[in-house]
C-alpha positions in Angstrom: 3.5 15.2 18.0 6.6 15.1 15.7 9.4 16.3 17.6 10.9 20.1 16.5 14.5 19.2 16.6 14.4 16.4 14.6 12.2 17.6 12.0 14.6 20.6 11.3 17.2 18.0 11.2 15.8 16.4 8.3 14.5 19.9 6.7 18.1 21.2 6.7 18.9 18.5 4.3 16.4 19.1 2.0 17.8 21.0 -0.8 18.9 20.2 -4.2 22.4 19.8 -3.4 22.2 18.0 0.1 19.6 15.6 -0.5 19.3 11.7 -0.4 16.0 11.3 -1.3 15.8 8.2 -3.9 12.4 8.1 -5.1 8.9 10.1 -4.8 5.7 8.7 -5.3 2.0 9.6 -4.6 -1.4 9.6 -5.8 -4.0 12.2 -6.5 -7.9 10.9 -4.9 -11.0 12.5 -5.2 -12.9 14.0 -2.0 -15.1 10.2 -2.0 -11.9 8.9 -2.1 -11.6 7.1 -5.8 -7.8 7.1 -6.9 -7.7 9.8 -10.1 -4.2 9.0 -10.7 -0.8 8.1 -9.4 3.2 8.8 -10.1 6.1 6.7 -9.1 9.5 8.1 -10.2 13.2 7.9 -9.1 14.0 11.0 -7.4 17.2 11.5 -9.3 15.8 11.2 -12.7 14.0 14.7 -11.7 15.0 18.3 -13.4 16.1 20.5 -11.1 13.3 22.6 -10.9 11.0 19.5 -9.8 13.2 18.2 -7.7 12.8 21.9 -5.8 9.2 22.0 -6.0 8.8 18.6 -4.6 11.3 18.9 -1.5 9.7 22.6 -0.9 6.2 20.4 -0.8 8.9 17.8 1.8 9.9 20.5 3.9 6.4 22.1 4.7 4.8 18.9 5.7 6.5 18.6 9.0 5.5 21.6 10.4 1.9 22.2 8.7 -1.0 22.4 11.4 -2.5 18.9 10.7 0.6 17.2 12.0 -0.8 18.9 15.7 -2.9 16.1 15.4 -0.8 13.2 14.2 -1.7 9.9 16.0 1.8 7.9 17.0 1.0 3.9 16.7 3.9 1.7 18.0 4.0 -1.7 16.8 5.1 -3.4 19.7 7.4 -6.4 19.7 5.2 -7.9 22.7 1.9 -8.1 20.2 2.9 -9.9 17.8 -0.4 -9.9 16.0 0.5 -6.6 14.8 3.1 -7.8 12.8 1.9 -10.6 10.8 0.7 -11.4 7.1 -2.7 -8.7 6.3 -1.6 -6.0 8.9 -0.9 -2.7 7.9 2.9 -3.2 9.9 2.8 -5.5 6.5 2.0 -3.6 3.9 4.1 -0.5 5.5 7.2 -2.7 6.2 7.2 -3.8 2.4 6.4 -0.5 1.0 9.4 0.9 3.0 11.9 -2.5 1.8 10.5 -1.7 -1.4 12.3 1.5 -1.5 8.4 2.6 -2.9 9.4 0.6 -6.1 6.2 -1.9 -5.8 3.4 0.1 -6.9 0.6 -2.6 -6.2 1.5 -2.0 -3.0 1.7 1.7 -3.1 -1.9 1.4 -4.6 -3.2 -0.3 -1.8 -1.8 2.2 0.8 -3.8 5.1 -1.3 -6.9 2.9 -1.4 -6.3 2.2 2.3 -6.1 5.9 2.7 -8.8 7.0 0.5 -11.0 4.6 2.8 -10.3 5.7 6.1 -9.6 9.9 5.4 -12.9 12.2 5.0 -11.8 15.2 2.5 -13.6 18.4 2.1 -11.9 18.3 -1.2 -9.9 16.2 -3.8 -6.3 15.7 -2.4 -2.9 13.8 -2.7 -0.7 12.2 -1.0 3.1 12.2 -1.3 5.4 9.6 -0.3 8.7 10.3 -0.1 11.8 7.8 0.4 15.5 8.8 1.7 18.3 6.8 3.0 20.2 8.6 5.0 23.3 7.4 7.2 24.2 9.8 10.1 28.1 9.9 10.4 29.3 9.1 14.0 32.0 11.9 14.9 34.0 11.6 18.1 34.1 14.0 20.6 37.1 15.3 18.8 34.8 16.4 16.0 36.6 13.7 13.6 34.5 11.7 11.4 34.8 7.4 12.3 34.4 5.0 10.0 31.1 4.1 11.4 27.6 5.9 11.5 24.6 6.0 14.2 
């Protein structure tokens, strides 16, 4: 389960003014799972009404009631197999250095998804992609030069 504190963490910077996010992309799939369309944009090059909507869509994500059932998988340095060429540590590792700027790849995650996830209904998925650097403050409360 995602932990409370640091999901609010991350909400609390999710408004026009205070974000970081650099780019949003998804795709819409049918409920057989058959890709109906897809989006890749630079967050920045958003109006500021979209850019609201979408990080209104960010911020109730965390805490919806599906994430009660989120599945954590750690990709352990000691099984190395996991990490190698065809693996989904792969695909998610270049997606992520990417910055979500390689839409072949992006494709393949919603095909991969539209595989593996049994809908009701049609649905989308949202990827979203922030940089973020967490200032390190001393116990004086003054900013350092370095971040955590």
């Amino acid at each position: 389960m995602i932990n409370r504190e640091d999901m609010l963490a991350l909400t609390r910077r999710m408004t026009v003014k205070r974000t970081s996010m650099t780019r949003i992309a998804g795709g819409y799939l049918d409920r057989d799972g058959y890709i109906d369309g897809t989006f890749n944009t630079g967050f920045l090059k958003l109006s500021p009404d979209e850019k609201e909507k979408n990080l209104q869509i960010a911020k109730v994500i965390p805490f919806a009631d599906t994430n009660q059932n989120l599945k954590e998988y750690a990709f352990s340095s000691e099984k190395k197999e996991q990490m190698t060429a065809g693996t989904i540590w792969q695909l998610l590792n270049g997606i992520r250095n990417s910055g979500l700027k390689n839409d072949a790849l992006m494709e393949t995650f919603y095909e991969l998804v539209g595989e593996r996830y049994q809908s009701e209904g049609d649905y989308a998925i949202y990827v979203f992609h922030d940089r973020y650097d967490i200032p390190a403050k001393g116990k004086d409360h003054v900013r350092q030069g370095e971040s955590e």
